[in-house]
C-alpha positions in Angstrom: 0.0 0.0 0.0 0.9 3.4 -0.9 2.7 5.3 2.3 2.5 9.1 2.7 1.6 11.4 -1.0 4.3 12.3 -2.7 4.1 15.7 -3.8 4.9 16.3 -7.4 5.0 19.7 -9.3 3.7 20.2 -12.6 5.5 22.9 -14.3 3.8 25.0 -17.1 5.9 27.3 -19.6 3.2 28.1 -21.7 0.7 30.0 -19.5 -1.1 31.7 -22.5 -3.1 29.1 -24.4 -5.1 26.1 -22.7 -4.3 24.0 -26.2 -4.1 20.2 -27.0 -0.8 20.0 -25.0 -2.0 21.5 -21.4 -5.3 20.2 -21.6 -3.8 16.9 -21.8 -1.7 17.4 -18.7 -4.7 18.4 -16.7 -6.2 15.3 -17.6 -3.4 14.1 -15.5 -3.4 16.0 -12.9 -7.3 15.8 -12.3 -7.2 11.8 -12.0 -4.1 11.2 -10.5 -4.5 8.3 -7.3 -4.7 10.2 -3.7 -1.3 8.8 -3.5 0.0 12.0 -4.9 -0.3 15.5 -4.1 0.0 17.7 -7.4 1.5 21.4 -7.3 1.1 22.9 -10.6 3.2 25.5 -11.1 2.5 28.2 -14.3 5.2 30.7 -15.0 2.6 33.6 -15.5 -1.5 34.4 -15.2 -3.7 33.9 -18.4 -6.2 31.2 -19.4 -3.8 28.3 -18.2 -4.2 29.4 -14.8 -7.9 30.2 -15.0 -8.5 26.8 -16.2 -7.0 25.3 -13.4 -8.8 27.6 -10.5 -12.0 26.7 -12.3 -11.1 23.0 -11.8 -10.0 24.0 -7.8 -6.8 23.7 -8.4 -5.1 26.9 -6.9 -1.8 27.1 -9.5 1.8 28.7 -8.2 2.4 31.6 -10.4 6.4 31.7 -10.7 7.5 34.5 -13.2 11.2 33.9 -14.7 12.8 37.5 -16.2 11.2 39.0 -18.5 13.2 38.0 -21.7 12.3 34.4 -20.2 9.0 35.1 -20.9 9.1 36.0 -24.5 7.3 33.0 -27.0 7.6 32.5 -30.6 11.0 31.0 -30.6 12.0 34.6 -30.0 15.3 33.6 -28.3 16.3 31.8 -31.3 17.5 35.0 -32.6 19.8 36.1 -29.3 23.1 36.9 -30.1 25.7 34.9 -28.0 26.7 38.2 -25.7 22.7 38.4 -25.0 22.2 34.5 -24.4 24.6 34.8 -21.2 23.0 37.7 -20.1 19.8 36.4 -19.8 21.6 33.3 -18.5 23.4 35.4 -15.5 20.9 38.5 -15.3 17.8 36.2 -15.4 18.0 32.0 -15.2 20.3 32.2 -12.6 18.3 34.1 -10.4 15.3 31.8 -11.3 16.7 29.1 -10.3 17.3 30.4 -6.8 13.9 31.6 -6.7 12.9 27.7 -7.7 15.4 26.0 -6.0 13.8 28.1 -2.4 10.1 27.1 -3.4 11.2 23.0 -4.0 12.6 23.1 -0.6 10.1 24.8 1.4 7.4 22.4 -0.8 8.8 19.4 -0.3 8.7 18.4 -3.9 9.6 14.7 -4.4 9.8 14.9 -7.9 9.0 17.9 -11.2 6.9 17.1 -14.3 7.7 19.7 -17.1 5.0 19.6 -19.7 7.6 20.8 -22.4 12.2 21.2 -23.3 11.4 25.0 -22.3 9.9 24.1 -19.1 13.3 21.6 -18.4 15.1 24.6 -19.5 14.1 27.0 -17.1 13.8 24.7 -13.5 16.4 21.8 -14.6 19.2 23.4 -13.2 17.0 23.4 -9.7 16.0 20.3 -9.6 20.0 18.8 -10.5 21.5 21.0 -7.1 18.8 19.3 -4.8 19.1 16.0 -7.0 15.0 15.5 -7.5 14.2 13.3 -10.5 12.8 15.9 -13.8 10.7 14.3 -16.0 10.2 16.0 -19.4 7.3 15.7 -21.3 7.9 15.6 -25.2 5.1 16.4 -26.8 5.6 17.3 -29.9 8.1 16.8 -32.9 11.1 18.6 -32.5 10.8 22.5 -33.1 14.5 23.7 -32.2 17.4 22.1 -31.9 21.1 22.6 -31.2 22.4 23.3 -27.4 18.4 23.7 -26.4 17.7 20.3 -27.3 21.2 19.0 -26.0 20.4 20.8 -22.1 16.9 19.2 -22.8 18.2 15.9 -22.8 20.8 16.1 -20.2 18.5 17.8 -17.5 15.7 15.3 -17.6 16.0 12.1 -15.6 13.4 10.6 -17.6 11.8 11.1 -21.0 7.9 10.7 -21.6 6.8 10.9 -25.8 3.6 11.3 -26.9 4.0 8.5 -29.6 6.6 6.1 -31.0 7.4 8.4 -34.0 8.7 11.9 -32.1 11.0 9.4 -30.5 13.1 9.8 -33.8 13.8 12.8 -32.2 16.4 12.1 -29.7 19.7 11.3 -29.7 21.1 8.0 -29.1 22.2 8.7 -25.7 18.6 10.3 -24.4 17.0 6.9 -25.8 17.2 4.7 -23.0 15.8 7.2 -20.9 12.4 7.6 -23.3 8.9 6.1 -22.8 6.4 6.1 -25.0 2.9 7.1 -23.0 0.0 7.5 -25.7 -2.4 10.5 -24.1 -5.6 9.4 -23.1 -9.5 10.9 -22.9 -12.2 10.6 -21.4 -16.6 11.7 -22.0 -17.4 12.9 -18.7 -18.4 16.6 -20.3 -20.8 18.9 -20.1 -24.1 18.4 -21.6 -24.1 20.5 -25.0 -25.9 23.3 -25.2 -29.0 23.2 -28.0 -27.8 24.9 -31.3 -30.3 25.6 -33.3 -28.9 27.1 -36.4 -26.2 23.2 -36.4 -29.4 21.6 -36.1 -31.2 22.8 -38.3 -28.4 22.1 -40.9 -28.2 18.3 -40.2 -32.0 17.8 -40.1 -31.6 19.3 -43.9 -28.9 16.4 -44.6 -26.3 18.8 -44.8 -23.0 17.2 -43.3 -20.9 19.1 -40.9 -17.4 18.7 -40.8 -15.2 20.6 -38.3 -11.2 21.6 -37.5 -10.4 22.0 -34.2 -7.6 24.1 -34.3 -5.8 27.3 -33.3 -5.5 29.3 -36.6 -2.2 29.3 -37.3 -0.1 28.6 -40.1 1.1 24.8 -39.3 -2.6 23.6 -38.3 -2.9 24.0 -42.5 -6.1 25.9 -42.4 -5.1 27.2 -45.8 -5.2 23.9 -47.6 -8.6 22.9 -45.6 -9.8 26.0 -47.3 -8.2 25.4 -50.6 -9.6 21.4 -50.5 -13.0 23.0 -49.7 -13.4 25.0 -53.2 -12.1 22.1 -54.8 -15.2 20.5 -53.8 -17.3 23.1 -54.2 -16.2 23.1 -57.8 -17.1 19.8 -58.1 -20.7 20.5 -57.2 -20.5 19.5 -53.5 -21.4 23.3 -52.0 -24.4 22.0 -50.7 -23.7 18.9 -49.1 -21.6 20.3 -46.6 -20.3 22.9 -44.4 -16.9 23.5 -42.4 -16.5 25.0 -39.3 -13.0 26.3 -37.6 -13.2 26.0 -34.0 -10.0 27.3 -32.1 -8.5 30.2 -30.9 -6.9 33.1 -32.6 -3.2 33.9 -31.6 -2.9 37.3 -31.7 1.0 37.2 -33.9 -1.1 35.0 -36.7 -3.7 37.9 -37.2 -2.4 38.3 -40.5 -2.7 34.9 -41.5 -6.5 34.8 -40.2 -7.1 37.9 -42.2 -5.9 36.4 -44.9 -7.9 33.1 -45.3 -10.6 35.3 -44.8 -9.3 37.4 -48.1 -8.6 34.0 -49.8 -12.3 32.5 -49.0 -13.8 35.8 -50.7 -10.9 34.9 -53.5 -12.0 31.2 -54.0 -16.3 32.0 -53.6 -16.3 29.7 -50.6 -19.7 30.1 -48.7 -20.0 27.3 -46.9 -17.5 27.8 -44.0 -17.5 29.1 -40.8 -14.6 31.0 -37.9 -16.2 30.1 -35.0 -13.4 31.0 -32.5 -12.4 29.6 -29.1 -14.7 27.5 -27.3 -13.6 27.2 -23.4 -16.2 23.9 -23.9 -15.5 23.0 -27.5 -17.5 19.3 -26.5 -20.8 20.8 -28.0 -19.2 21.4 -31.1 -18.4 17.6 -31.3 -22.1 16.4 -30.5 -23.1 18.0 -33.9 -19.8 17.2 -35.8 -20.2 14.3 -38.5 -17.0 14.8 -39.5 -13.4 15.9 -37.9 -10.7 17.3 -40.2 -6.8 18.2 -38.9 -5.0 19.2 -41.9 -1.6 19.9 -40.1 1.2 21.6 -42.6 5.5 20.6 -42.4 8.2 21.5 -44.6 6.1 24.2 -46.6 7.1 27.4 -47.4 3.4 29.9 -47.7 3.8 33.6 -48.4 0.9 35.7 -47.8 -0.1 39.6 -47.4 3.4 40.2 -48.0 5.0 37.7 -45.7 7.3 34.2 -46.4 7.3 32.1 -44.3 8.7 28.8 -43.5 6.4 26.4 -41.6 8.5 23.9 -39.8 5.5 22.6 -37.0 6.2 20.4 -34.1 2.8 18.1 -34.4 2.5 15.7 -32.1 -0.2 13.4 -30.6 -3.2 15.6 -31.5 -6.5 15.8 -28.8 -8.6 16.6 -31.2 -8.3 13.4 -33.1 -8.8 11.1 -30.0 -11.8 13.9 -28.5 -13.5 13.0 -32.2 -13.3 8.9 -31.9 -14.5 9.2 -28.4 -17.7 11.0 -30.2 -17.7 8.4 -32.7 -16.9 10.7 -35.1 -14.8 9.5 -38.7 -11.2 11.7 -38.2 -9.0 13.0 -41.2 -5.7 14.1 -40.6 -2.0 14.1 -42.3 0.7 11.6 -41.9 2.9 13.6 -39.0 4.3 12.4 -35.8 1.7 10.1 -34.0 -1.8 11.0 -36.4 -1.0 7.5 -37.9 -0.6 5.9 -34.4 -4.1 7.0 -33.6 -6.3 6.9 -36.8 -6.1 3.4 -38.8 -5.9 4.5 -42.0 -9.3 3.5 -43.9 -10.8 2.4 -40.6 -11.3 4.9 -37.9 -10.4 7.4 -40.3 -8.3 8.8 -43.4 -4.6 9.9 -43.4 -3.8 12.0 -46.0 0.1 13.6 -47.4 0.4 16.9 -45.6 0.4 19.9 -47.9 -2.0 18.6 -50.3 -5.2 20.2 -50.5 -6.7 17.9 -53.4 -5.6 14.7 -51.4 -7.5 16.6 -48.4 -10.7 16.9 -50.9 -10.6 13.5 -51.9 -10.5 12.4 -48.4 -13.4 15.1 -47.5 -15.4 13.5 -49.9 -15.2 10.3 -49.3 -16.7 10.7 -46.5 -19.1 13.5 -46.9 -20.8 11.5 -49.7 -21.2 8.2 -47.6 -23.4 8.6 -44.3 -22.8 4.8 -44.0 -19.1 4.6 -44.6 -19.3 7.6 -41.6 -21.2 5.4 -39.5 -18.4 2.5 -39.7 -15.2 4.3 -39.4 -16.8 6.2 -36.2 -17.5 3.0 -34.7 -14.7 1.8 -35.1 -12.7 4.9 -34.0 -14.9 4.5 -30.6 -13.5 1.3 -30.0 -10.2 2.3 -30.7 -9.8 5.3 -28.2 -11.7 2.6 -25.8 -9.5 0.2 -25.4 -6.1 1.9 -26.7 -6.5 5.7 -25.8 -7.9 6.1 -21.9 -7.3 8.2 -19.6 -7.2 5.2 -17.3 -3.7 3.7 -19.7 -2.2 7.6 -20.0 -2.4 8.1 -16.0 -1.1 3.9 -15.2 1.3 4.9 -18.2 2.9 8.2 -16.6 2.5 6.7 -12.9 4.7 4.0 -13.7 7.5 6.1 -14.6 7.3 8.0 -11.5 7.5 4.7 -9.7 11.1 4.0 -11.1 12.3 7.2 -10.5 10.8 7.4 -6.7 10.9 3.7 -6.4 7.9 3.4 -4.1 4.8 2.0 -5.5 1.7 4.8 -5.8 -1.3 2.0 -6.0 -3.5 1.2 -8.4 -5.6 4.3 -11.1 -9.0 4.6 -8.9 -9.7 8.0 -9.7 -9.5 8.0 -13.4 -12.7 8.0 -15.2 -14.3 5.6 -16.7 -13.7 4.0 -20.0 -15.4 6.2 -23.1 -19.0 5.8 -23.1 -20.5 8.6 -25.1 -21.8 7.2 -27.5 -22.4 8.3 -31.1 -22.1 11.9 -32.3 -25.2 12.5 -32.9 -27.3 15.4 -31.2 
């Protein structure tokens, strides 16, 4: 039997968006066993923090220096002289600041949901020698002595999925676990929408992205594969909905599929815009769609741009199957590990918007062929995809770095029982 909790902290970098990747690790936190006592710990206010005091969960708010707290791979550009400033002027101090709050906490071990979060409290947890796990939860965005400290710092690696494993070096291997995310349906009831309603009732399929709109999530070539079909006499057959939030440094790009749907005469689509409960959306979705971009180069309203992304394990796809809802995404880091291609869903190339059409209509033309891939899909994020695996997954690495057992997942809910999309 489990002795007395062990208090673990959960470190948060990115405080500004409550996206696929924190979400996930407060699905963690909220059904880990009594045997542990969580302290999450968020470098700054915003709508990470809200989300957890709406949960009652009261978050540490730690802020690093303020160049610490700049986003948008914005220290990628430092010059060498300014790297070791920040490093002496600002990381040093941080890690004083940390190193004081571990103590009088009693952390027994850190959980950083991210390399920058091991960046920033690694050198803390190596003076008092408590284990750092880093959570890797996405394909590898930037590389060189970053990565390298990554690496080093963490006692133990989680991944997302078997393929961002590719990632590491040879020497960080051994010290990687694969640990697939998990969900769960214990949400809200959804709200009655009249105007989605009324659109089904009329046989008109609804297929939906839920993504922030950004350049990697490929919004631009959902667009593009939605004239395609349009052209091809489907306008009326189907609708598309974008359901995410709106960073405000990609305001550009938002204004310009805006620009590009007047361009292209497409009617039939829809900017919803954050949804703090995007589960309603899913109750009237027959359809989910993640066309996630890599390796492209895109210029628009005067800008070039390279999109690298750093996809990982994406919610949305699993959130989808546990509505029993047919999933189409592109063939990047883990999406093949959770669709089965022609089975629970479609995996398309990424960057190709008729591939993405095809795909669309396939299954916007065959209610039946909907029916069987979101059965199917149900089943799969059932027995493969719980929250009940993710939380035994993560709590068994904790066991081999504390070496003390932490009892069996009690708290987690239930397997996925929601049933069929339909509203």
């Amino acid at each position: 039997m489990p002795g007395t909790p062990k208090k673990i902290a959960y470190f948060i970098a990115y405080p500004q968006r409550m996206a696929g990747a924190n979400r996930s690790l407060m699905e963690l936190v909220l059904n880990l066993p009594k045997s542990i006592t969580p302290e999450v710990v968020i470098v700054e206010e915003g709508m990470v923090a809200d989300a957890y005091r709406e949960v009652g969960i009261e978050p540490h708010i730690l802020r690093p220096g303020k160049a610490l707290s700049q986003f948008g791979k914005a220290s990628l550009n430092w010059s060498l002289l300014k790297r070791a400033h920040v490093t002496v002027m600002q990381l040093a101090p941080y890690t004083m600041t940390f190193r004081r709050w571990l103590k009088e906490q009693q952390i027994d071990l850190v959980h950083v949901n991210d390399p920058r979060g091991a960046i920033l409290v690694g050198p803390a947890t190596k003076s008092l020698r408590i284990p750092l796990i880093g959570h890797l939860r996405g394909s590898k965005a930037v590389g060189g002595v970053y990565w390298v400290a990554f690496e080093r710092l963490c006692d133990r690696i989680i991944t997302v999925c078997d393929a961002i494993r590719s990632d590491l070096s040879p020497a960080a291997l051994p010290k990687a676990v694969t640990v697939y995310n998990g969900t769960r349906c214990e949400y809200p009831v959804a709200r009655p929408m009249p105007w989605l309603s009324s659109l089904r009732a009329q046989g008109t399929v609804v297929v939906s992205c839920f993504a922030s709109i950004t350049p990697f999530k490929g919004i631009h070539h959902l667009l593009r594969a939605t004239a395609l079909l349009n052209a091809a006499g489907r306008s009326n057959q189907f609708v598309v909905l974008c359901i995410g939030d709106l960073p405000p440094h990609d305001a550009t790009y938002f204004q310009w599929l805006l620009d590009e749907a007047l361009r292209l005469g497409v009617a039939n689509w829809t900017f919803v815009g954050w949804q703090s409960e995007p589960f309603t959306f899913y109750k009237y979705t027959d359809v989910s769609v993640l066309p996630t971009a890599a390796n492209e180069s895109l210029s628009y309203a005067g800008k070039h741009i390279k999109i690298a992304g750093n996809e990982g394990f994406p919610r949305t796809h699993l959130e989808a199957m546990c509505y029993s809802i047919p999933t189409i995404g592109t063939r990047l880091a883990g999406v093949p590990e959770q669709i089965v291609h022609g089975e629970t869903g479609l995996v398309v190339e990424p960057s190709d918007p008729l591939a993405l059409a095809e795909a669309l209509d396939a299954l916007v033309s065959s209610a039946s062929q909907r029916s069987e891939m979101g059965s199917a899909g149900h089943r799969r994020v059932r027995d493969v995809f719980s929250t009940r695996a993710y939380v035994a997954g993560v709590l068994k690495v904790y066991e081999e770095l504390l070496g003390v057992s932490l009892g069996t997942v009690v708290s987690a809910a239930p397997d996925c029982d929601c049933g069929a999309a339909s509203a």
